[in-house]
Each structure stands twice: as structure tokens, then as C-alpha cells.
DSSP file (Angstrom, degrees, kcal/mol; ACC not computed):
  #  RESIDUE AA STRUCTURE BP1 BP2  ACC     N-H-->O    O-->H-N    N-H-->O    O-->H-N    TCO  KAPPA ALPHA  PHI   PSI    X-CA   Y-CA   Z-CA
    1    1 A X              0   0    0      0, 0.0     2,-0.5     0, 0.0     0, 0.0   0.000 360.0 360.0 360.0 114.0  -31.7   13.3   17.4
    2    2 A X        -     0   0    0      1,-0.0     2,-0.3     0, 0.0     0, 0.0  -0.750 360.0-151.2 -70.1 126.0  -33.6   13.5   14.3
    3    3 A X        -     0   0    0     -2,-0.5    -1,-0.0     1,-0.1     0, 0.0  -0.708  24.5-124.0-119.2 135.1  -37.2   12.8   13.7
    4    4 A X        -     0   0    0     -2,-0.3     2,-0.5     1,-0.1    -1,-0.1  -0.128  37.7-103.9 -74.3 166.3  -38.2   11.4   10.1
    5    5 A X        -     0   0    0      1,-0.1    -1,-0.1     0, 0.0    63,-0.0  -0.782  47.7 -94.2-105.1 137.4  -40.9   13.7    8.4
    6    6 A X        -     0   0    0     -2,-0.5     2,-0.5    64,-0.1    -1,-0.1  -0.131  40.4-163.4 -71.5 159.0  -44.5   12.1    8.5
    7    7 A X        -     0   0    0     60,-0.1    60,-0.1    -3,-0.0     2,-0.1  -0.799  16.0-104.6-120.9 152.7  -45.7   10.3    5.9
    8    8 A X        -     0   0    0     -2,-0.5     2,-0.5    59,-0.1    57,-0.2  -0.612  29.6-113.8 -95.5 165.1  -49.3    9.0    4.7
    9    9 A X     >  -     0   0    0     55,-2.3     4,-1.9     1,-0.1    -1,-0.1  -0.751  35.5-174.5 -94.2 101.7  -50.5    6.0    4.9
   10   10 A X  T  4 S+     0   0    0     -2,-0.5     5,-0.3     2,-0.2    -1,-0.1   0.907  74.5  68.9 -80.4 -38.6  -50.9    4.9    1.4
   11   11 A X  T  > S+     0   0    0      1,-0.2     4,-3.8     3,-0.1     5,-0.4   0.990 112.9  39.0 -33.3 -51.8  -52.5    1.7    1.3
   12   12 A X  H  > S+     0   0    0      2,-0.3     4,-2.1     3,-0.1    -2,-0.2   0.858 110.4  61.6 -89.0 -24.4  -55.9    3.9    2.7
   13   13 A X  H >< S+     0   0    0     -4,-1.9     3,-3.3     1,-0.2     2,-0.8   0.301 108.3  41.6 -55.0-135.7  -55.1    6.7    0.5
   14   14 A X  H 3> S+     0   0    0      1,-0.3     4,-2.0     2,-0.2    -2,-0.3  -0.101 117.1  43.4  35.6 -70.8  -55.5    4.5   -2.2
   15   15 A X  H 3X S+     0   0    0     -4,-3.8     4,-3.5    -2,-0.8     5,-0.4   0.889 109.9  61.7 -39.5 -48.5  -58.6    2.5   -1.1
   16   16 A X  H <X S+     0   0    0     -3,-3.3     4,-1.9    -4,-2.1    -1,-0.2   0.882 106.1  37.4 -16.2 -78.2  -59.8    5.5   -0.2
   17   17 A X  H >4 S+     0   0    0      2,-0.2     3,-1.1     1,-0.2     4,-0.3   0.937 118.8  62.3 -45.0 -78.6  -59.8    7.2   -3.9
   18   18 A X  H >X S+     0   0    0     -4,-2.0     4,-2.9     1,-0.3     3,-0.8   0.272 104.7  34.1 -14.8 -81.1  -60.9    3.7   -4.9
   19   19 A X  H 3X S+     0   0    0     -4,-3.5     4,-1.9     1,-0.2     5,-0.5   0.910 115.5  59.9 -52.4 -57.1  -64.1    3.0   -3.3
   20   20 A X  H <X S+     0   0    0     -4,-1.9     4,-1.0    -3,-1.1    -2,-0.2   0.767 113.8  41.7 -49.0 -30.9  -65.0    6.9   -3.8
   21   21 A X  H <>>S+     0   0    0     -3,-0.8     4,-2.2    -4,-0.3     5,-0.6   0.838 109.7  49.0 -71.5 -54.0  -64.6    6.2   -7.7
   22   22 A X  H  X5S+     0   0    0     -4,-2.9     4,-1.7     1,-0.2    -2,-0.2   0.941 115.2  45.9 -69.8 -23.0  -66.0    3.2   -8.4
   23   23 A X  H  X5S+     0   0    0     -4,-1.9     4,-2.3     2,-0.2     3,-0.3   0.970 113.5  47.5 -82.0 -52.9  -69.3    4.1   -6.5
   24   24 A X  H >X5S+     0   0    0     -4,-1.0     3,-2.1    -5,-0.5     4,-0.8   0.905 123.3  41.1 -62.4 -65.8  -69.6    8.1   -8.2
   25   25 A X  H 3X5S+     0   0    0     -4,-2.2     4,-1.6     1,-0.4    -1,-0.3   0.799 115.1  51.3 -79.0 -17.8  -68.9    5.9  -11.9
   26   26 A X  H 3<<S+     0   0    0     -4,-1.7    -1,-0.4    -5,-0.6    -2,-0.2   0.964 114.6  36.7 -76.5 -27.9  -71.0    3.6  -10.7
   27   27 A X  H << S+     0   0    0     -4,-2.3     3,-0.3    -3,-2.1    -2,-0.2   0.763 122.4  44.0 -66.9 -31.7  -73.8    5.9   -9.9
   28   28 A X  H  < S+     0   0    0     -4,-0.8     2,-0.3     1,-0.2    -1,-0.2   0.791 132.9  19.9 -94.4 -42.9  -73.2    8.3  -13.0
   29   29 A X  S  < S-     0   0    0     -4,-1.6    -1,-0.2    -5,-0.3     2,-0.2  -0.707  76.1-178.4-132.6  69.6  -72.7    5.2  -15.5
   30   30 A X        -     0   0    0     -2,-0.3    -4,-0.1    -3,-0.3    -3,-0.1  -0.657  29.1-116.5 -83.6 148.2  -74.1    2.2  -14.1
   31   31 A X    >   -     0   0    0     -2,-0.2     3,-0.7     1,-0.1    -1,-0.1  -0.241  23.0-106.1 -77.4 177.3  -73.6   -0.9  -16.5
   32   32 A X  T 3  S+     0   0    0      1,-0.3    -1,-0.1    -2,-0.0    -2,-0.1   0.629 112.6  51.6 -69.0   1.7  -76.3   -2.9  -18.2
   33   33 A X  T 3  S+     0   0    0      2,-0.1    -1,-0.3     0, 0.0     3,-0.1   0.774  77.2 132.0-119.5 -14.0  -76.1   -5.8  -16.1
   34   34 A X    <   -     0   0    0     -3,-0.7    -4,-0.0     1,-0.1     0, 0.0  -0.051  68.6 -96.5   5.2  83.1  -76.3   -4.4  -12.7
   35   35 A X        -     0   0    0      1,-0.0     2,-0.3    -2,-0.0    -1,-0.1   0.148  49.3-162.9 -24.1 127.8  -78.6   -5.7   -9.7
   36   36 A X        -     0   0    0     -3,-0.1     2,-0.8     2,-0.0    -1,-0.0  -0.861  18.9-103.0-116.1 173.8  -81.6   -3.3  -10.1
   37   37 A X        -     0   0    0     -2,-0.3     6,-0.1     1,-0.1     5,-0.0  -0.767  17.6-155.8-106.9 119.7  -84.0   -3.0   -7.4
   38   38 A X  S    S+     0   0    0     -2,-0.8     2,-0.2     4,-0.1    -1,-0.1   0.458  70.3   1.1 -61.7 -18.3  -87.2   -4.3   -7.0
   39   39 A X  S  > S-     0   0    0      1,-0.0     4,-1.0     0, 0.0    -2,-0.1  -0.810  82.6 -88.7-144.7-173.8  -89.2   -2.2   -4.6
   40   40 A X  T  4 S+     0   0    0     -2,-0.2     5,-0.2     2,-0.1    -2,-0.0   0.798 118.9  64.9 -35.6 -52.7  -88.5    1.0   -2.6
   41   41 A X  T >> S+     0   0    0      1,-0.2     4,-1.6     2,-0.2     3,-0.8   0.857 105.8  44.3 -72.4 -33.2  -87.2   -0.6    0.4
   42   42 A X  H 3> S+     0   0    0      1,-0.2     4,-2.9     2,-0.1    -1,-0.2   0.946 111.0  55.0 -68.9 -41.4  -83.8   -2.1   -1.8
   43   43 A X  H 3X S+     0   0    0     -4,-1.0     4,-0.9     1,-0.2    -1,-0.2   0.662 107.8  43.3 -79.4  16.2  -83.4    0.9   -3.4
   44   44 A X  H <4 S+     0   0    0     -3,-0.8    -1,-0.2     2,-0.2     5,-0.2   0.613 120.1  48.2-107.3 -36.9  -83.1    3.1    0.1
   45   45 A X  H  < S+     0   0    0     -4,-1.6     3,-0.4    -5,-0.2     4,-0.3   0.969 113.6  48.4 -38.0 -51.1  -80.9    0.1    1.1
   46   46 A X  H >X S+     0   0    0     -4,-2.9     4,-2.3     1,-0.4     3,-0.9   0.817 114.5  44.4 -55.7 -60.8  -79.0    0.5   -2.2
   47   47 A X  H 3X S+     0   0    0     -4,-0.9     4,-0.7     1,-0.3    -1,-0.4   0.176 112.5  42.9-101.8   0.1  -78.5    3.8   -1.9
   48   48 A X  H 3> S+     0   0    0     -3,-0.4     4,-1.3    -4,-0.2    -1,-0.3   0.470 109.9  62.0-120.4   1.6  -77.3    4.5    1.9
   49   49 A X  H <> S+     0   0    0     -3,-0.9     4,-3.1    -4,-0.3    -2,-0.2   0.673 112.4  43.6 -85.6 -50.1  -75.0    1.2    1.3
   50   50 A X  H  X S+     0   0    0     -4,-2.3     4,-1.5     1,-0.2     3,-0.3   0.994 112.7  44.9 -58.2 -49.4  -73.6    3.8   -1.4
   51   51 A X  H  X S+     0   0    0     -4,-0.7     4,-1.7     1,-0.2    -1,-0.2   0.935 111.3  50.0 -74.4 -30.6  -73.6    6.6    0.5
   52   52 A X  H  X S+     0   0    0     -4,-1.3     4,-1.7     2,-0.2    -1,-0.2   0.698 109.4  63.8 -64.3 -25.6  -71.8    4.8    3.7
   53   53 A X  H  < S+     0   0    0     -4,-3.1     4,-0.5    -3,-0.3     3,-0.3   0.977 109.6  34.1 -20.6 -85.6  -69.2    3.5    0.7
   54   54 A X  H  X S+     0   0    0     -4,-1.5     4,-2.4     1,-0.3     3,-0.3   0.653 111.2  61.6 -71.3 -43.3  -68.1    6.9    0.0
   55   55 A X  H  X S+     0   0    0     -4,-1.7     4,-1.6     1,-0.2    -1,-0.3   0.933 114.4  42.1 -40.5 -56.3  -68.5    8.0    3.9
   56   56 A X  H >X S+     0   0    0     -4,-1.7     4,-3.8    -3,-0.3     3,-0.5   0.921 108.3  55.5 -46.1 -45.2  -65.7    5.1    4.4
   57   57 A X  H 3> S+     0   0    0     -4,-0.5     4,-1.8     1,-0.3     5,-0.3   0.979 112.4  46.4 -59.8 -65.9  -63.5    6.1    1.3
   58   58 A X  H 3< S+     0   0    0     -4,-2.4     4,-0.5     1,-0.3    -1,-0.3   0.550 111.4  48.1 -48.2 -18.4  -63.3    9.7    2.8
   59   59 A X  H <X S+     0   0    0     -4,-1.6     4,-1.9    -3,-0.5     5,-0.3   0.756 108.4  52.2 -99.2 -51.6  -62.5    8.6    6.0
   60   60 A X  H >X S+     0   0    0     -4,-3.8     3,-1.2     1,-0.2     4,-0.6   0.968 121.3  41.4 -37.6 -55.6  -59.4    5.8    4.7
   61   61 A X  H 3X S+     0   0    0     -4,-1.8     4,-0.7     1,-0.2    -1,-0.2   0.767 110.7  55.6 -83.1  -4.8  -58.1    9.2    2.8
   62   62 A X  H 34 S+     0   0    0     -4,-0.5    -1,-0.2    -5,-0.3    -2,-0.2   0.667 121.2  26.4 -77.1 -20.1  -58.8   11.4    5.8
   63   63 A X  H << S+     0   0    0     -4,-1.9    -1,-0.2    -3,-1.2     4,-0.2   0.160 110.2  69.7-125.8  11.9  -56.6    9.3    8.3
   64   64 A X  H  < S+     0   0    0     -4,-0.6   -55,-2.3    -5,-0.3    -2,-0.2   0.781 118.0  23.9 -94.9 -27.7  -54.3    7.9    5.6
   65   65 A X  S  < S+     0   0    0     -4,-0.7     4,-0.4   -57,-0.2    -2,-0.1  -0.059  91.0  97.8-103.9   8.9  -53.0   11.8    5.4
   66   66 A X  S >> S+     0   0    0      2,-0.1     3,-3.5     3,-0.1     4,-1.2   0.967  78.2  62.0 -76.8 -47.8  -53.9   13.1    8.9
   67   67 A X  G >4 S+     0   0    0      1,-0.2     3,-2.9    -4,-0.2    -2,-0.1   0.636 101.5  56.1 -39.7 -87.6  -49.6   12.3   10.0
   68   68 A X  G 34 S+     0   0    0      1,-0.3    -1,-0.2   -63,-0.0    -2,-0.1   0.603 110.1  43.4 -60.0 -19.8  -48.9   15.0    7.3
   69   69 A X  G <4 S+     0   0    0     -3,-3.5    -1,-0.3    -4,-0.4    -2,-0.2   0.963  91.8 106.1 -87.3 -31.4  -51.4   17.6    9.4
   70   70 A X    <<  -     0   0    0     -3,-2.9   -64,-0.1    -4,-1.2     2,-0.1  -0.066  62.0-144.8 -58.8 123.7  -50.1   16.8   13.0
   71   71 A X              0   0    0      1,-0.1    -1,-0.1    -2,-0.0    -2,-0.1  -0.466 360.0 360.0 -84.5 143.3  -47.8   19.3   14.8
   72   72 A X              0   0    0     -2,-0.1    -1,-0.1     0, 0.0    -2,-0.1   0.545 360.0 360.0 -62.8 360.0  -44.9   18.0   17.0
């Protein structure tokens, strides 16, 4: 019997990258029209909403390419 060789999961690859890009360019390059934040307490928001982004992104590409690590 043969068993097919695993494959990633490409949708969440994909997302993955996505969200991990558009938050680093948005952080490196934000545009001019951007929500900016008005006190301390948005910008703590702003800024763990970002980092929990990127937390996500890394986790879509981390289990969209985990088949390729599993042993039989």
C-alpha cells in the first residue's frame, strides 16, 4: 500500500506570510492616513493587537508545514 507524501497546508502558509508582512510594512512604513493613537493606553492596545498579529501569522505558517516535519 502506498502512502502519499505530506503536503502543507497552503491556504495558512499563505495567510500566514500575509498577516506577518502587512503588519512589519505596516510598522516600518506606516501610511499617512493611518488611525494614530490618542493616549498611552491605544497605543499599548495598538501595539500588542500587532504583536498577537504576527504571533498568529507564525503559528498559520507553523501548522500549515508541520505534515512536512512528522515522522510515520
Amino acid at each position: 500500500m502506498l502512502t502519499q507524501p505530506p503536503k502543507p497546508i497552503w491556504w495558512r502558509v499563505i495567510v500566514g506570510l500575509l498577516l506577518i508582512f502587512i503588519e512589519i510594512k505596516s510598522r516600518i512604513d506606516p501610511a499617512p492616513n493611518l488611525l494614530k493613537a490618542s493616549n498611552s493606553g491605544e497605543q499599548a492596545a495598538m501595539n500588542g493587537t500587532m504583536v498577537a498579529l504576527i504571533i498568529l501569522g507564525c503559528w498559520l505558517v507553523y501548522s500549515g508545514v508541520k505534515p512536512l516535519w512528522r515522522k510515520n
